[in-house]
C-alpha positions in Angstrom: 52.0 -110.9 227.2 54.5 -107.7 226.8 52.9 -104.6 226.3 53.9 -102.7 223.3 55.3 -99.7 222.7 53.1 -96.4 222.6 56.1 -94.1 221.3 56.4 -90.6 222.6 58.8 -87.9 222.7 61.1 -87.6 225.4 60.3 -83.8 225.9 56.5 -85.0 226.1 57.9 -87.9 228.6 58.9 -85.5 230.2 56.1 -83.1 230.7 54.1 -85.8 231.8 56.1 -86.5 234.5 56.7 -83.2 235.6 52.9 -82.8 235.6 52.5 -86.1 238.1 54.8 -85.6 240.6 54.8 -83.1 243.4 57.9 -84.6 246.5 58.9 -81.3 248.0 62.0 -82.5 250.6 62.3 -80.7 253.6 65.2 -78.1 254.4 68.2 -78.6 256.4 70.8 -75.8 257.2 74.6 -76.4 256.7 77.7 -74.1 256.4 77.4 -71.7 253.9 81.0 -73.3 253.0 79.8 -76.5 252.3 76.7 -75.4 250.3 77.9 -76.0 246.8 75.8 -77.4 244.0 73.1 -77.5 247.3 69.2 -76.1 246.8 68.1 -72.8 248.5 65.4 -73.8 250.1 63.5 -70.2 251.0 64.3 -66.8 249.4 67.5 -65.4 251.1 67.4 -61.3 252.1 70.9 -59.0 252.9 70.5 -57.6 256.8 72.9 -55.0 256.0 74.4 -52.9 253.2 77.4 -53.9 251.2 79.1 -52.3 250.9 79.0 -50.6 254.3 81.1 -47.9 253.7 82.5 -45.9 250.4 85.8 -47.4 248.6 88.0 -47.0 246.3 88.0 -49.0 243.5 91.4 -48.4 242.0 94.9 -47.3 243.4 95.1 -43.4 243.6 94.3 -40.3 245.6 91.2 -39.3 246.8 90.1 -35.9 245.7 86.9 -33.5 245.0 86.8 -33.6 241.7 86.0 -29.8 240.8 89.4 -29.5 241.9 90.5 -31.5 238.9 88.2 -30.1 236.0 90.5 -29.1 233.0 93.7 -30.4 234.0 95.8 -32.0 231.6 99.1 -33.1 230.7 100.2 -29.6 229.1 97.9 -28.1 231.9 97.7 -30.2 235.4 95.6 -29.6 238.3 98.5 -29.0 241.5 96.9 -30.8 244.6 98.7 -31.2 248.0 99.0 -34.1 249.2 97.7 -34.2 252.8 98.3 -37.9 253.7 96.9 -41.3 253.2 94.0 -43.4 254.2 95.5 -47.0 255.0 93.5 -50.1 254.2 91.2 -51.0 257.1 91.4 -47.7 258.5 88.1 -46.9 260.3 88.2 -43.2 260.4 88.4 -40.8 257.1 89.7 -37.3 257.2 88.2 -34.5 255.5 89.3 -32.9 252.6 90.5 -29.4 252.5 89.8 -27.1 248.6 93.0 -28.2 246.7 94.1 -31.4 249.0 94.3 -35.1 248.3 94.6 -38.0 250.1 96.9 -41.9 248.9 93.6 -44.0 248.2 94.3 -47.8 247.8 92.0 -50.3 245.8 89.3 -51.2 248.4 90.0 -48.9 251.0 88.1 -46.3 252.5 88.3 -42.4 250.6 88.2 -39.1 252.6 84.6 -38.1 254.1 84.0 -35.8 251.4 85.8 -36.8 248.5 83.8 -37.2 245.9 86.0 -39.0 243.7 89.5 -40.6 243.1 92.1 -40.1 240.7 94.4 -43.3 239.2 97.8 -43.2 239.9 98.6 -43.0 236.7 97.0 -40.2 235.9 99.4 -38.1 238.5 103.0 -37.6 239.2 104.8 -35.9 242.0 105.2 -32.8 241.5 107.5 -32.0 244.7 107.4 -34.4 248.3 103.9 -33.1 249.1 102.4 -32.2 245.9 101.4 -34.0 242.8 99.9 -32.9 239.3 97.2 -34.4 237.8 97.0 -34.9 234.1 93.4 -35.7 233.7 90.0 -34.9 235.2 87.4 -37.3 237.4 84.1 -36.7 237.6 82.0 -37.3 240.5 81.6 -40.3 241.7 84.5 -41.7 239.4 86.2 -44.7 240.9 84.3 -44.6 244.3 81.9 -47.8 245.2 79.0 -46.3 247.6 77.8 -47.4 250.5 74.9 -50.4 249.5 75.7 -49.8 246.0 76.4 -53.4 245.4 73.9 -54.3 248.1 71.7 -53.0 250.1 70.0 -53.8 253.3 66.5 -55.6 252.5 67.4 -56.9 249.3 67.1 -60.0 247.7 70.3 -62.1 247.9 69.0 -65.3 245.9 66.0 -67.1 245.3 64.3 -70.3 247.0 64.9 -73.0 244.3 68.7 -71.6 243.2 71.5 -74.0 242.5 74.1 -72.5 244.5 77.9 -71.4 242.6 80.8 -70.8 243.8 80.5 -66.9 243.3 76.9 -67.7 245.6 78.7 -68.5 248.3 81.8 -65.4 248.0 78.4 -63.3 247.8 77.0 -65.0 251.0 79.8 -65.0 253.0 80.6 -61.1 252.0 77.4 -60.5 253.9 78.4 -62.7 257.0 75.7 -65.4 256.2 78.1 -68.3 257.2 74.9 -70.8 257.6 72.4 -71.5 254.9 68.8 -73.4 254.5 68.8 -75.7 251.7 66.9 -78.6 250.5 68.2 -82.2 251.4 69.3 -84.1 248.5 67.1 -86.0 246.4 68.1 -90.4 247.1 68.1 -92.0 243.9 67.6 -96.0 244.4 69.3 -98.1 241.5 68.3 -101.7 240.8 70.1 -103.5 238.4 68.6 -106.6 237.0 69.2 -109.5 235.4 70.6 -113.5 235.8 73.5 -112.9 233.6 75.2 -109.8 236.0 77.8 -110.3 238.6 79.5 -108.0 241.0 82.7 -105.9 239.5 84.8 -107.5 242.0 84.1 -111.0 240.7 85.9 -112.9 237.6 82.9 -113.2 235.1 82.6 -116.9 233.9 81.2 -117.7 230.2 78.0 -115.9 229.9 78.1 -113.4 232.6 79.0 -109.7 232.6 79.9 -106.8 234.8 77.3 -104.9 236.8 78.6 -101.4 234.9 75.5 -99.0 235.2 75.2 -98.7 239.1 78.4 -97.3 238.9 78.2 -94.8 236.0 74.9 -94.4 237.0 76.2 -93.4 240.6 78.2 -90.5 239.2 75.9 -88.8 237.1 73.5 -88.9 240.2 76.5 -87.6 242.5 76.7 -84.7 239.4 73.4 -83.7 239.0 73.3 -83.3 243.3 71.8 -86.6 244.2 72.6 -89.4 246.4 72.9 -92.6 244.9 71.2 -95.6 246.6 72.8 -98.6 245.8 70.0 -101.8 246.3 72.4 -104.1 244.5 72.1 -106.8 241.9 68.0 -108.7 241.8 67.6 -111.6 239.3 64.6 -112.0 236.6 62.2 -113.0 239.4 59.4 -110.9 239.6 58.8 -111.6 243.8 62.2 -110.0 244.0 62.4 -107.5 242.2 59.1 -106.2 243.5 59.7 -107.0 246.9 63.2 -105.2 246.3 61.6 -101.9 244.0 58.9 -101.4 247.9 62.1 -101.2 249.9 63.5 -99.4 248.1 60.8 -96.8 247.1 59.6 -96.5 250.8 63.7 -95.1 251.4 64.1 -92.9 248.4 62.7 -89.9 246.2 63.2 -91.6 243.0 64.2 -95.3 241.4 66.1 -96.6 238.6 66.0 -99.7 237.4 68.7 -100.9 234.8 67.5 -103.5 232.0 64.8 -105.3 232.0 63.0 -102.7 229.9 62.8 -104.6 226.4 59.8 -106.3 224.9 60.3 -109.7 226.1 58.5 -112.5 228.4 61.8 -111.8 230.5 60.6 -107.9 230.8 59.7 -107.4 234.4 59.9 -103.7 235.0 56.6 -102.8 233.6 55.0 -105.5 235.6 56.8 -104.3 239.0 56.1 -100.5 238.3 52.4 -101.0 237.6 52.1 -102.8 240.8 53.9 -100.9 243.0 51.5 -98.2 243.2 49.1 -95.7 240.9 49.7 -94.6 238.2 52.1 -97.0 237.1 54.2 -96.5 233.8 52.8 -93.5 232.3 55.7 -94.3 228.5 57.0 -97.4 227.6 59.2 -96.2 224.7 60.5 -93.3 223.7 61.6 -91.6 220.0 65.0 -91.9 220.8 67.8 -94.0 219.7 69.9 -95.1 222.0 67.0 -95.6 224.6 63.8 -96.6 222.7 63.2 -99.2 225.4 62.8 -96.4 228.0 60.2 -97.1 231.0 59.1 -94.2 232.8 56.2 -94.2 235.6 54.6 -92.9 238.7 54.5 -94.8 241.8 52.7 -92.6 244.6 53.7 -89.7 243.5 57.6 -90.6 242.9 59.6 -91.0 239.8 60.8 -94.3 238.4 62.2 -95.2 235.8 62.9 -98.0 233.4 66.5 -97.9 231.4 68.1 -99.7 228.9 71.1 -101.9 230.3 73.2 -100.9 227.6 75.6 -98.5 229.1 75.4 -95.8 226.3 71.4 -96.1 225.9 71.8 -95.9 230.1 74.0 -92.7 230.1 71.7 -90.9 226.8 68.5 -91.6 228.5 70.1 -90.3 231.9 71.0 -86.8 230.2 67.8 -86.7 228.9 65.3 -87.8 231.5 66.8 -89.0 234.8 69.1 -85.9 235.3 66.2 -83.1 234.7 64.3 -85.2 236.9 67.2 -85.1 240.0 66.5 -81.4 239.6 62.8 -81.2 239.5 62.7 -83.4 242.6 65.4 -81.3 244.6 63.4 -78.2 244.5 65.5 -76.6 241.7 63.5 -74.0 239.4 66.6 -73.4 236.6 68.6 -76.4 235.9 72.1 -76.2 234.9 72.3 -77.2 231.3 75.2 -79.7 230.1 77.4 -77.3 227.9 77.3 -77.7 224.3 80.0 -76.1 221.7 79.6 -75.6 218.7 82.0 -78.1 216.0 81.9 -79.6 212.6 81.1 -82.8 211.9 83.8 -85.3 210.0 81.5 -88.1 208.9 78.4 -88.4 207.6 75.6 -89.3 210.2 72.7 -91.5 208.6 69.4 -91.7 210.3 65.8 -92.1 209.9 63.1 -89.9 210.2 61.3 -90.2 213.1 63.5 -90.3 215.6 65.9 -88.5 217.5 69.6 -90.0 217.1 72.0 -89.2 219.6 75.1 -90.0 218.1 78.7 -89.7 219.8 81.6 -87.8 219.1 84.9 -86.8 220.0 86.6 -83.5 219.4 89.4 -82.5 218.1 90.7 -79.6 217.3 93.0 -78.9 213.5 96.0 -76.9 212.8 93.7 -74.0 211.6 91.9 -73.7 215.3 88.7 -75.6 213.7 87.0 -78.2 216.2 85.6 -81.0 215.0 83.5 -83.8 215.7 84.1 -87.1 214.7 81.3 -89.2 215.4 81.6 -92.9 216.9 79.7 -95.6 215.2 79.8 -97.9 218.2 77.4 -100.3 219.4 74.9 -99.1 222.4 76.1 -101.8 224.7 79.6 -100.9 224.2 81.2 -99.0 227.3 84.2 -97.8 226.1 82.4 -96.0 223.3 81.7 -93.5 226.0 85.2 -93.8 227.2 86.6 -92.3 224.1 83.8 -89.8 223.5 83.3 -86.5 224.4 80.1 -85.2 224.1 76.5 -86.3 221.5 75.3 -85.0 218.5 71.4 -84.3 217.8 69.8 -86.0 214.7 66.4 -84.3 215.1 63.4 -85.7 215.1 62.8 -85.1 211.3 66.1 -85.6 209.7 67.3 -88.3 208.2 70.7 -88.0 209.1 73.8 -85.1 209.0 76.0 -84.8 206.0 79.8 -84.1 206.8 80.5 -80.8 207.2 78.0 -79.8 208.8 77.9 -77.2 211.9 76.6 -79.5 214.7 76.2 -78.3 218.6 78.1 -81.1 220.7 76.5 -82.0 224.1 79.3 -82.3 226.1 79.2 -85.4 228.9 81.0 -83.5 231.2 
């Protein structure tokens, strides 16, 4: 007999799983150039100060700047000029009571210039002389040695999705190779007697294995490597003898379909065999999803999805994709951006459950962005084609009226 559904929340789903699992993956080191969207994998400290000598910060003239207090316009301070420091020089003159020297932006000042006045603020006053028109105070315009790091400090965390400004920071500080944590493998089964291969011409009564693709991607996204196992039929000996394989070689499985309440319904069966604790939810407040399997198997994540594509790609968002991070070591998530819009339509619902509804958005004459939510069915792909992003229904609505300000959960 199929077992029924024990509804939960997905944020309680969720929690559960993250209290069941503990899969650390071991470090490798790469080029810090190729470490993008990667995992530290240990705390990272600077070995020297940055920066590691004091610059300018703007274009100018490096000055002390008691020899610029009061000046202005009607009243400039007369300075000779008594050269200029050129970018990458490694030496630095010294500064003489009423001298200045050409600073650039970046470049070193004069050993004891305390500060540097814009260019703009001056103007020549003769071929070796200029008059400044406004008064710096110390430090004014000068970086300091270590003031934007210093030696000993910490650089990033372990557990830190690494940007793009990461790796400038890295690289400033000569750290050209990186530990990080490997990816997390992410098996996907797809099941079911009525799915054939994309590259093959459907007959009556058969459709296109969709969700290992788009499921591929949004593993690729959220920093995963996706494991295709392939296509298994509604056999129970194979799709169990498949789900082993495949569990022994990855961090975390997928299977799509086979998670409805029918005598065709597998997954449960496979999962609860395949090791302890089994499904830990079988069904979820949600719609799209409600289907949605979710379960332990020796201490690695598996889960259960809808074959409908949209259900698929909501329950993804919501479940799968925190999971990916969990599982690669990460301790703060990126978050899919959400704007905020207003809604076109009104959304019906039904208390109880959390409707994720889609949307595209559109922006009006006046600036305004809308959302104008998609009534399509959950096993319609292109419905996600044309959208942009989900609205919430919460949990204890019973729908949205049009009009409403709505945050859009953007699917990209």
């Amino acid at each position: 007999m199929p077992e029924f559904f024990k509804l939960m929340t997905h944020q309680d789903a969720f929690i559960q799983l993250k209290n069941g699992i503990d899969y650390p993956l071991k470090p490798e080191e790469i080029p810090t150039l190729e470490s993008l969207d990667r995992i530290t994998a240990n705390a990272l400290v600077s070995q020297e100060d940055l920066p590691t000598f004091r610059k300018s910060t703007v274009d100018g003239y490096s000055v002390r700047a008691e020899d610029t207090f009061g000046a202005s316009p009607s009243l400039p301070a007369y300075l000779d000029i008594a050269g200029e420091i050129p970018m990458g020089h490694t030496t630095t003159p010294s500064l003489r009571v009423g001298q200045a020297f050409k600073a650039y932006t970046g470049g070193m000042v004069a050993t004891n210039s305390d500060a540097v006045v814009m260019e703009e603020h001056t103007q020549k006053a003769g071929k070796s002389t200029i008059e400044v028109t406004r008064p710096v105070g110390s430090g004014e315009n000068i970086i300091g040695v270590g003031e934007d790091i210093r030696n000993g400090d910490f650089i990033l965390p372990a557990g830190h999705l690494i940007r793009s400004q990461d790796i400038g920071g890295l690289i400033a500080l000569g750290i050209m190779d990186i530990a990080v944590l490997e990816k997390p493998l992410v098996g996907i089964i797809s099941t079911g007697d009525e799915l054939v291969n994309p590259d093959i011409s459907p007959t009556e009564g058969q459709v296109r294995d969709i969700n290992t693709y788009t499921l591929s991607s949004l593993i690729q996204k959220a920093g995963g490597t996706a494991i295709q196992v392939g296509i298994i039929k509604d056999n129970y000996q194979e799709q169990f003898e498949a789900a082993k394989q495949a569990l022994d070689n990855t961090d975390l499985l997928i299977f799509s379909a086979g998670s409805s309440i029918s005598n065709r319904d597998l997954t449960s069966m496979v999962i609860n065999n395949l090791g302890e604790p089994g499904v830990i939810a079988h069904g979820i407040s949600v719609k799209p999803g409600k289907p949605t399997i979710i379960g332990i198997v020796n201490n690695k994540p598996v889960f259960g999805l809808p074959g409908n594509p949209v259900s698929a790609m909501v329950i993804f968002n919501l479940l799968v994709r925190p999971t990916i991070y969990l599982v690669s070591g990460c301790t703060s998530p990126p978050r899919l951006a959400i704007v905020p819009a207003i809604l076109t339509k009104d959304v019906p619902s039904s208390s109880g459950r959390e409707d994720h509804v889609q949307v595209k958005l559109e922006t009006s004459a006046d600036g305004n962005l809308y959302a104008d939510p998609l009534f399509a069915k959950s096993n319609l792909i292109h419905s996600l084609v044309k959208s942009d992003g989900t609205v919430t229904v919460p949990f204890d609505k019973g729908g949205l009226y049009s009009g409403t300000k709505v945050d859009v959960r953007c699917l990209y």
